[in-house]
C-alpha positions as CSV (number, residue, x, y, z in Angstrom):
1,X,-64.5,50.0,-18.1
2,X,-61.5,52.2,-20.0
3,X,-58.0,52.4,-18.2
4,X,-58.5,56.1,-17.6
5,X,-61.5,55.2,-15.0
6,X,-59.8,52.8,-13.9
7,X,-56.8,55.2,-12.8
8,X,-59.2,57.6,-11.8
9,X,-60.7,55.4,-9.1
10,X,-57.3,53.8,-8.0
11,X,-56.2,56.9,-7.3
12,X,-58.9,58.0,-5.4
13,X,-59.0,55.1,-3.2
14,X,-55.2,55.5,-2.3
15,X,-56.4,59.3,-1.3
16,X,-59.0,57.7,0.9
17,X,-61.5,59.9,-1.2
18,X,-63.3,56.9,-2.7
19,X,-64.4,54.0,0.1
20,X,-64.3,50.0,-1.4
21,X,-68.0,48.3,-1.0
22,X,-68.7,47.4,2.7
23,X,-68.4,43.9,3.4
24,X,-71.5,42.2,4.0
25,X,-72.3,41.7,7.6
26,X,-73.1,38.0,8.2
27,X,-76.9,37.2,10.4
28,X,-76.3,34.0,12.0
29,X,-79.6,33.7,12.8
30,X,-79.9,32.8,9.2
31,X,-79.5,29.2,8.5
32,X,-76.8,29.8,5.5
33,X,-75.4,32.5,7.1
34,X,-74.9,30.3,10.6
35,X,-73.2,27.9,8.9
36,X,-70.8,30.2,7.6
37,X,-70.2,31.8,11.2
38,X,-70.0,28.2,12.2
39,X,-67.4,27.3,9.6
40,X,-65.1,30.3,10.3
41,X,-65.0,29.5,13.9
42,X,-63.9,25.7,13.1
43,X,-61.7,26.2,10.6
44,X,-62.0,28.7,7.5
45,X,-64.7,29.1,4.6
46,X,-61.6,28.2,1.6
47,X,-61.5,24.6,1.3
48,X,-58.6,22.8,2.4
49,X,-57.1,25.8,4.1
50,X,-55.4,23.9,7.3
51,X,-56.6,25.3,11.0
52,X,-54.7,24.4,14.6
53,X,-56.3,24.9,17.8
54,X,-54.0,24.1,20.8
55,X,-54.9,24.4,24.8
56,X,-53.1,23.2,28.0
57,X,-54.9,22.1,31.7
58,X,-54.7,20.2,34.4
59,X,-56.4,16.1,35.6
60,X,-58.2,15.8,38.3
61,X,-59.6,12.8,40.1
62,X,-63.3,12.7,41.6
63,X,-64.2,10.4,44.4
64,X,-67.1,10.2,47.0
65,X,-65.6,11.5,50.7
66,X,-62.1,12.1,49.2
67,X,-60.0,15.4,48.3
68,X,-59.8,15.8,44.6
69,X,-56.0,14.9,43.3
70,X,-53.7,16.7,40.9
71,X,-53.4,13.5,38.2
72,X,-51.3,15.2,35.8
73,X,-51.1,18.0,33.0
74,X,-52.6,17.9,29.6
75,X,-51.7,19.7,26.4
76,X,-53.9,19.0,23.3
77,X,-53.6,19.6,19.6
78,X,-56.0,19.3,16.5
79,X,-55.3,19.8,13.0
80,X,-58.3,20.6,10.8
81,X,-59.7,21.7,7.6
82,X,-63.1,22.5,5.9
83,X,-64.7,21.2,2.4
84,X,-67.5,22.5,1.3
85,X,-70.5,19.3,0.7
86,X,-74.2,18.6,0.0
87,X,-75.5,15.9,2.2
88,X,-78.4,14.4,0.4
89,X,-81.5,14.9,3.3
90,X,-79.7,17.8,5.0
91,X,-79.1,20.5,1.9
92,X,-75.7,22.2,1.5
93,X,-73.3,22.4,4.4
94,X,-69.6,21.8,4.9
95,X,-67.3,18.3,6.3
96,X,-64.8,19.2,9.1
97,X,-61.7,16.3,8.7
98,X,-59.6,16.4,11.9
99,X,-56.9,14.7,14.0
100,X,-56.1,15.4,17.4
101,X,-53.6,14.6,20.1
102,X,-54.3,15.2,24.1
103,X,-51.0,14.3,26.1
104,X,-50.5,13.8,29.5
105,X,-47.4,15.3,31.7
106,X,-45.0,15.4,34.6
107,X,-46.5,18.3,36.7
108,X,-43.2,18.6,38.0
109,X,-41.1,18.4,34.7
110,X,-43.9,19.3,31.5
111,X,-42.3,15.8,29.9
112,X,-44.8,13.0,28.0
113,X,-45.4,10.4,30.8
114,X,-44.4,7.4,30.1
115,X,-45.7,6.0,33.0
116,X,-47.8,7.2,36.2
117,X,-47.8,5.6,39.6
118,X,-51.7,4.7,40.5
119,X,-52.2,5.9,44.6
120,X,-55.1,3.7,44.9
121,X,-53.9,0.4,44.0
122,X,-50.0,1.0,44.1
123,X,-49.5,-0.1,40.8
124,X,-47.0,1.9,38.3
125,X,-49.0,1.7,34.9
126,X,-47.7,2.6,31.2
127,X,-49.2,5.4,29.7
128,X,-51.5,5.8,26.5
129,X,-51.9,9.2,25.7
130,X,-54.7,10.1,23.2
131,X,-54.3,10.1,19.3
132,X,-57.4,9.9,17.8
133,X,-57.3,9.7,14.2
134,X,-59.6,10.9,12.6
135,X,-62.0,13.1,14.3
136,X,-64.7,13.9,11.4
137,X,-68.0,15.9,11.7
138,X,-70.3,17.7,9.2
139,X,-72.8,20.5,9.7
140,X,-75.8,21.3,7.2
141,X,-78.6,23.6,6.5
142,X,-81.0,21.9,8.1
143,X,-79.9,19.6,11.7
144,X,-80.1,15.8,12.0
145,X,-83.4,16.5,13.7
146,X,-84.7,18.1,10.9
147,X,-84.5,21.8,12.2
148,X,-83.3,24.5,10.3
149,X,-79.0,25.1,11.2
150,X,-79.2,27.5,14.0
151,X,-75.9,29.2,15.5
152,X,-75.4,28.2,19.4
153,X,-73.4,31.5,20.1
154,X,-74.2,35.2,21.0
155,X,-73.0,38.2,20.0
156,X,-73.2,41.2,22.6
157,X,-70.1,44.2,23.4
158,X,-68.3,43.5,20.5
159,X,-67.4,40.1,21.1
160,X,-69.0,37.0,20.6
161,X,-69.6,33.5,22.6
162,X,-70.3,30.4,22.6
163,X,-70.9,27.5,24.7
164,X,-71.3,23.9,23.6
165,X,-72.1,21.1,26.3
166,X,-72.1,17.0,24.6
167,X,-73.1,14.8,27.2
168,X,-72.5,11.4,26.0
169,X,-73.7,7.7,27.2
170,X,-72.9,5.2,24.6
171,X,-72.0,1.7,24.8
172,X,-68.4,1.6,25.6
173,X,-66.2,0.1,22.8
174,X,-64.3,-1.9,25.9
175,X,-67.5,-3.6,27.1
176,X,-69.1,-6.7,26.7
177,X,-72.6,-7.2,25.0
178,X,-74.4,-6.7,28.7
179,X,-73.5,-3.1,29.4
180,X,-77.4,-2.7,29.8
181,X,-77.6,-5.6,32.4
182,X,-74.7,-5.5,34.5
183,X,-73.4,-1.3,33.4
184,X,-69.8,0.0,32.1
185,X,-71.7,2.0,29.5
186,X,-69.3,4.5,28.5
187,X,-70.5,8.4,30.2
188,X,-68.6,11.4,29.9
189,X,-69.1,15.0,29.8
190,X,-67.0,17.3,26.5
191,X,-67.7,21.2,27.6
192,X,-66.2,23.6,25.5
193,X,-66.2,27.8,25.4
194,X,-65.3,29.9,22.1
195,X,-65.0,33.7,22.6
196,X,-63.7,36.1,20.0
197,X,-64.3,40.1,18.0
198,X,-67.6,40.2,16.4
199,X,-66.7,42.4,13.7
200,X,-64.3,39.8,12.6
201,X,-66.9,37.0,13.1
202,X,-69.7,39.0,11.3
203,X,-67.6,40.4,8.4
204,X,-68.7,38.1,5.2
205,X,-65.3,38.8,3.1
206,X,-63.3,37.1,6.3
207,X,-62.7,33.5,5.5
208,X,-62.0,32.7,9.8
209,X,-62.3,33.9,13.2
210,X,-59.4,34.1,15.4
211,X,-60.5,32.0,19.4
212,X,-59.9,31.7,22.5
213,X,-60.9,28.6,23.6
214,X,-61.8,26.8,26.8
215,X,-62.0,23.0,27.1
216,X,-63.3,20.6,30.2
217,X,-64.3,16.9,30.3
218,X,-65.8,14.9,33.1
219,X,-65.5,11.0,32.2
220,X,-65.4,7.7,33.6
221,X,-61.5,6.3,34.8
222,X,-59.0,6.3,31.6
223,X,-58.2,2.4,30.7
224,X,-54.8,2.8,31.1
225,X,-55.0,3.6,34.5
226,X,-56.8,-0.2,35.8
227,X,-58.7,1.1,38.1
228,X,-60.8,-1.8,38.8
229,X,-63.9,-0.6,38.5
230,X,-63.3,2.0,41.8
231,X,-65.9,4.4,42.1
232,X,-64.7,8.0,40.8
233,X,-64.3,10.2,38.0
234,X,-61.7,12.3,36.2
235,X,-62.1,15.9,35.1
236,X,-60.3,18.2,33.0
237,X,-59.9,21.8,32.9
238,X,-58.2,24.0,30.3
239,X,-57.8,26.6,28.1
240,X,-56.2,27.3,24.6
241,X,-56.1,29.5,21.6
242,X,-57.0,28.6,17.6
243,X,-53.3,29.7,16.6
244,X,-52.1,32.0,13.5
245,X,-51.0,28.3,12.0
246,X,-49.3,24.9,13.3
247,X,-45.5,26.4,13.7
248,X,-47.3,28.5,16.5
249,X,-47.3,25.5,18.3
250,X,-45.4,25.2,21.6
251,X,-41.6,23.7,20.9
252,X,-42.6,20.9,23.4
253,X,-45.7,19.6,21.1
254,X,-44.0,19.9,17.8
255,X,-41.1,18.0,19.5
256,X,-43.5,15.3,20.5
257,X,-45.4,15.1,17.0
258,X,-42.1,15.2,15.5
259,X,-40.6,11.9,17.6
260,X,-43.9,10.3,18.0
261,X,-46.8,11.6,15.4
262,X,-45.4,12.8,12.3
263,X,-48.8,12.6,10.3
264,X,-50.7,15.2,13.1
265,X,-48.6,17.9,11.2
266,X,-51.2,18.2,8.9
267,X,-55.3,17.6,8.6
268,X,-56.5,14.4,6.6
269,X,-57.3,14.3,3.2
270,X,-60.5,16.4,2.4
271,X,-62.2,13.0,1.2
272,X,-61.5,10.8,4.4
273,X,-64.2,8.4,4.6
274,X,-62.5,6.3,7.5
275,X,-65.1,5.8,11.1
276,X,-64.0,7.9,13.5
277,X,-61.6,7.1,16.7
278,X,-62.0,7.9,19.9
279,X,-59.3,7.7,22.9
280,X,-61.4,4.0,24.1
281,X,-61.4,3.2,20.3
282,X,-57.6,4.0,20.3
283,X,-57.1,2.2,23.5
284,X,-58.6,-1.2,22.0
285,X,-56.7,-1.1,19.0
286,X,-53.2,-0.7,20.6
287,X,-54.2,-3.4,23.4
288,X,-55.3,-5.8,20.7
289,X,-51.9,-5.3,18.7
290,X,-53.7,-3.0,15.8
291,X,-51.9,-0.2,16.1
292,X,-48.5,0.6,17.5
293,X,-48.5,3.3,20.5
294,X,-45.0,5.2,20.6
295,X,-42.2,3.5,22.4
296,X,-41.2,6.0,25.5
297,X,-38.4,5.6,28.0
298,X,-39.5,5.4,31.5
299,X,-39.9,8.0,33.8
């Protein structure tokens, strides 16, 4: 192509006389094409590129023939990126790697609770709020069932939606080897909304999708709180945003990762081969002297 054409069409474009080629519009009910809608809602189709969701809520208790209490608040954070990989029975796909935080605070005062006074047995307890490191996932052409990748969303008005319910009932990593005998199998509830513009989600030269995200979980009685085996649930209920990058966190959580979590600033390496944690995983280790939770003033 000479520099004369060149000019030509330059020119043109800046006129608006001559359009660009239209971006291809992604079909997520094709399985290549669902992975990338799936990837640009998680995190972004360039590898490495770092992604921050953040959401705020409330705790709840659950018992039989008792009002539900106000525990405490929650914020959460996770900090994420994509990498492109070939699994070898599940075709091409992408690896999520992940950290995330969920604090718990003062209703009254939005400060990290150090400790929280239990109203059934009296007892003032310390505090463990979650930092699960890492949370790691990957997604594929075809499912770990053996079914093509199929998008779980909907697209309808000119947004999109979607709704993902994990009911999980695993042996609990606090248990002894009867859980099957005598219970404490480990059952909880993660329930989570994503919402967004479909022409962003369906535009193939986009590398993400901008969220709004909602967030509830129904689980057995956090550790920390030695409840004794009472009957009873907690639930929690909130709602959050995938932000335009990590300083669009809230002063009050960059404070806290600042003080107490200075690696959750960033993702983990795109490589991390380490097991996942979960917040019973995390308990275990900081009861057992594995790792070191952050050393908080009291109420």
């Amino acid at each position: 192509m000479n520099q004369h054409f060149i000019r030509i069409s330059l020119a043109l474009l800046a006129l608006g006389l001559l359009s660009p080629a239209a971006a291809r519009e992604l079909d997520p009910n094709h399985p290549q094409d669902a992975l990338t809608v799936s990837r640009k809602i998680m995190c972004s189709t360039v590898d490495g590129e770092a992604t921050t969701f953040w959401w705020e809520g409330r705790a709840f208790s659950r018992r039989q023939g008792e009002r539900d209490r106000h525990l405490f608040d929650v914020e959460g954070m996770n900090a994420r990126a994509c990498v492109a990989d070939t699994h070898p029975e599940r075709g091409n796909g992408f690896r999520m790697v992940s950290r995330e935080l969920l604090i718990y605070r003062d209703p009254a005062t939005g400060e990290a609770l150090a400790t929280w006074d239990n109203p059934w047995t009296g007892e003032t307890v310390e505090v463990l709020h979650v930092a699960n490191d890492p949370v790691n996932f990957g997604m594929y052409e075809t499912g770990p069932r053996g079914a093509p990748m199929r998008w779980s969303g909907h697209v309808e008005g000119g947004l999109w939606r979607q709704t993902n319910t994990v009911p999980l009932f695993y042996p609990n990593p606090l248990g002894g080897g009867f859980q099957s005998e005598v219970g404490g199998t480990y059952h909880a509830t993660e329930m989570f909304n994503f919402f967004g513009d479909a022409a962003e989600l369906l535009d193939g030269d986009l590398p993400r999708a901008a969220s709004h995200v909602g967030w509830a979980r129904m689980s057995d009685w956090l550790p920390w709180m030695k409840m004794g085996g009472r009957e009873g649930a907690v639930y929690m209920h909130t709602s959050g945003l995938r932000l335009s990058s990590w300083d669009a966190l809230p002063d009050s959580m960059k404070e806290e990762i600042a003080a107490h979590y200075p690696d959750y600033a960033e993702p983990p390496p795109l490589d991390d081969a380490r097991p996942n944690v979960t917040s019973w995983i995390y308990y275990r280790r900081v009861s057992e002297g594995v790792e070191q939770a952050p050393e908080r003033g009291a109420r």
